[in-house]
N, C-alpha and C positions, 0 to 999 in steps of 0.2 A: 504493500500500500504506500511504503513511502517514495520508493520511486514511481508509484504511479502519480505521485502527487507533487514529485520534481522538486522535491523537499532534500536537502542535504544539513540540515542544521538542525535537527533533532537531536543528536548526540549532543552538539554546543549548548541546545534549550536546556537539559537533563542536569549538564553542570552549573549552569547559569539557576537552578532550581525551580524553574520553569518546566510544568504539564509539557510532553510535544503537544498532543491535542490544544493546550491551552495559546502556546506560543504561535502557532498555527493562524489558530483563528486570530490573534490581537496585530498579526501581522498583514491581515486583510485589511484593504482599504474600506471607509467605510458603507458604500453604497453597497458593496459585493457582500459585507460582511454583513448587515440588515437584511440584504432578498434572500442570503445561504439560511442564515437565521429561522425567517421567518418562514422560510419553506421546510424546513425539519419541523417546526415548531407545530407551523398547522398539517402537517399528515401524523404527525404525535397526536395532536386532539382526535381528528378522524380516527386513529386506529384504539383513541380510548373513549371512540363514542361519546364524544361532548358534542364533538358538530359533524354535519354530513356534509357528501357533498354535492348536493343540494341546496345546499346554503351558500356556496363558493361559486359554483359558474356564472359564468356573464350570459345575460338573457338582457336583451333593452326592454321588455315589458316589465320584468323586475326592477330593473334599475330605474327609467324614466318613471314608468307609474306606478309602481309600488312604492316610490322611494328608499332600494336594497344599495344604496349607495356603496357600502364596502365591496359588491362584487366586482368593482371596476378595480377594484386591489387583488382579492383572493381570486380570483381569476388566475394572476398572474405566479399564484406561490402555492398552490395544491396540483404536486407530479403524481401523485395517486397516494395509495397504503404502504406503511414500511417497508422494502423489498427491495430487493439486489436491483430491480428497474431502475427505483428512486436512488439507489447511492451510486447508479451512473450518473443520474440528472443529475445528481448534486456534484459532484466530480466534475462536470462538464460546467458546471454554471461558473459557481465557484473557481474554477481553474482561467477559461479563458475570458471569465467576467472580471477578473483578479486581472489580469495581463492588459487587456485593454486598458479598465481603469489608471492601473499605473502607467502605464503611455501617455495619458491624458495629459498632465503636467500637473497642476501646481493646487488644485483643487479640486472640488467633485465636481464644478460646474459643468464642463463638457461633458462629463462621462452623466451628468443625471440627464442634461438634455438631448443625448442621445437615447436614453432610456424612456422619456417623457414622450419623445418622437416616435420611439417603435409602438409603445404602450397604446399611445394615441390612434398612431394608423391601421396596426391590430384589433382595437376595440372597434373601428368605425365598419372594416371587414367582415367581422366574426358573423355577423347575423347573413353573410349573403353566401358566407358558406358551411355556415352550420356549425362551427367551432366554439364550445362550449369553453373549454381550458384554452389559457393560451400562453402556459410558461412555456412550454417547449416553444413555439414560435418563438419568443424574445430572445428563450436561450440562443435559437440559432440564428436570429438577427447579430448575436455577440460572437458569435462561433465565426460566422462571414464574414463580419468588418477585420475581425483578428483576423482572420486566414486570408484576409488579401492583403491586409498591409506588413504582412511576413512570407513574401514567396519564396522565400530560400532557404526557410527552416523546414528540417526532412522529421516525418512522423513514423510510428511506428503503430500498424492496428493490429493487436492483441499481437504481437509479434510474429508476426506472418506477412503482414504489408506494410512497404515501405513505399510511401509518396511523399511529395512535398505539398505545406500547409495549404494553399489552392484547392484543394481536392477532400481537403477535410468533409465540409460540409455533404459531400455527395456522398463517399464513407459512411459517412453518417445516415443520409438518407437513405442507400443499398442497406446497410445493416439493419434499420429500421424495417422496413418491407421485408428482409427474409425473417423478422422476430415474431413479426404482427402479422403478418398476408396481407397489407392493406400500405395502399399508397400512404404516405405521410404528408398529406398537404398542409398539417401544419408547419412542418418544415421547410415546405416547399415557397408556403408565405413569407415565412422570418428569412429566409434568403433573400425572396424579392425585398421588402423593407431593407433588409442589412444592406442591397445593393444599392440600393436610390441613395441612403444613406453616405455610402464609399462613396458612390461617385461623384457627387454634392461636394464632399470634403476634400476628396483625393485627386479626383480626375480633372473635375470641374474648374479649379481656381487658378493651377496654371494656364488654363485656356484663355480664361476671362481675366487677367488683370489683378490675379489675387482673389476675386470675390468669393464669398463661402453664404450661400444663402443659406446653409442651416445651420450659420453658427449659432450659440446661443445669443440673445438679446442683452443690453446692458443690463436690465432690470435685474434678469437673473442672475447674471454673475454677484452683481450685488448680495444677491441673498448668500453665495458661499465666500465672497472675499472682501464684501464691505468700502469696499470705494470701486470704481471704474480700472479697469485693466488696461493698459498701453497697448494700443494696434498693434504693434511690433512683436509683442510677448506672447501671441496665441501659440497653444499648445497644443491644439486639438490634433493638429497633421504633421506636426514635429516627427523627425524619423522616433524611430522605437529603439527602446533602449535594450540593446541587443546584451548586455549583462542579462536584463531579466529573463530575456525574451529565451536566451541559453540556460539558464537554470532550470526552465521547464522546458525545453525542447532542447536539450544536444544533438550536435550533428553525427549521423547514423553513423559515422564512420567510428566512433568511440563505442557509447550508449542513444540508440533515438528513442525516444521515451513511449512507452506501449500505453496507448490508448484504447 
């Protein structure tokens, strides 16, 4: 488990007198470490029979006219009941929602309104395809953007295949379909969002003169850094910081890390 989790500092925690589990999670940035949170938290409830779920999917009849206003949250953070499924979704969230985040730069602002954006465009979807849950979507909105802005980091699935990070998401998707029998189009949507998303940030701005129409708005940043941030200082498409990016992806020539 710990190198599936690209952790080499476990032994350091243990002397430092530091839980790994403990040190683990306090080294999560915060955004990544509130959705991992609260997505163990709420399939704990469901699997001790306090809430169902029921009470968590997105329905706009509930939400607009009922007024079930939380389901535009629990949507997002119930992968189903305790089970070897769930601690891949959470290994996946958790992992390349960790990576992005820290890419970000300097606050949670980019990384929340990237999260605000997928939330957003997934919730407006869900009813015209029938998609009740919609964490896996976001997860693989997060899974895309990470896998495209690291093409040269090589993976490893279960240790059998080696690709470079590009290809993840498809991985993903084939493995999906031979578990279930069933196309994954919620997967298939968090790609599309994850793409519109890259290419706005990534592709987009060298074309047009710098511009980034989904950065986030001043307002917001405000809310995570308290005065206006310097045009110069965005961090959102900043290259990736290939220390971290190597800590959970070594290249295969060593160890590539088995997903």
């Amino acid at each position: 488990m710990a190198a599936m989790l690209g952790g080499g500092g476990l032994d350091a925690g243990m002397v430092a007198g530091n839980f790994p589990l403990e040190q683990w999670f306090y080294e999560m940035p915060v955004c990544t470490r509130w959705w991992t949170t609260a997505t163990v938290a709420t399939s704990v409830l469901v699997q001790c029979q306090v809430i169902t779920p029921f009470q968590l999917f997105y329905s706009f009849r509930a939400v607009f006219v009922k007024s079930q206003y939380w389901r535009l949250i629990t949507t997002f953070l119930y992968f189903g009941p305790l089970s070897l499924d769930l601690l891949f979704h959470v290994f996946f969230l958790q992992r390349y929602s960790r990576l992005l985040e820290e890419s970000s730069g300097r606050s949670p602002a980019h990384f929340s309104w990237l999260i605000l954006y997928a939330t957003s465009i997934l919730l407006a979807i869900s009813p015209l395809l029938s998609m009740p849950f919609l964490g896996s979507a976001l997860s693989s909105s997060l899974v895309y953007v990470w896998s495209r802005r690291n093409p040269e980091t090589r993976l490893s699935f279960l240790g059998l295949l080696v690709f470079t990070a590009p290809y993840l998401p498809w991985v993903l998707m084939a493995f999906s379909l031979v578990l279930h029998g069933t196309v994954p189009k919620d997967e298939i949507c968090g790609v599309v969002v994850g793409h519109v998303w890259y290419f706005f940030n990534d592709v987009y701005p060298p074309l047009h003169n710098g511009q980034r129409p989904l950065d986030p708005p001043m307002w917001w940043r405000r809310l995570f850094e308290g005065r206006p941030t310097q045009e110069g200082t965005d961090t959102d498409t900043a290259p990736i910081n290939h220390d971290i990016a190597a800590a959970a992806a070594p290249d295969v020539g060593d160890h590539a890390p088995v997903i």
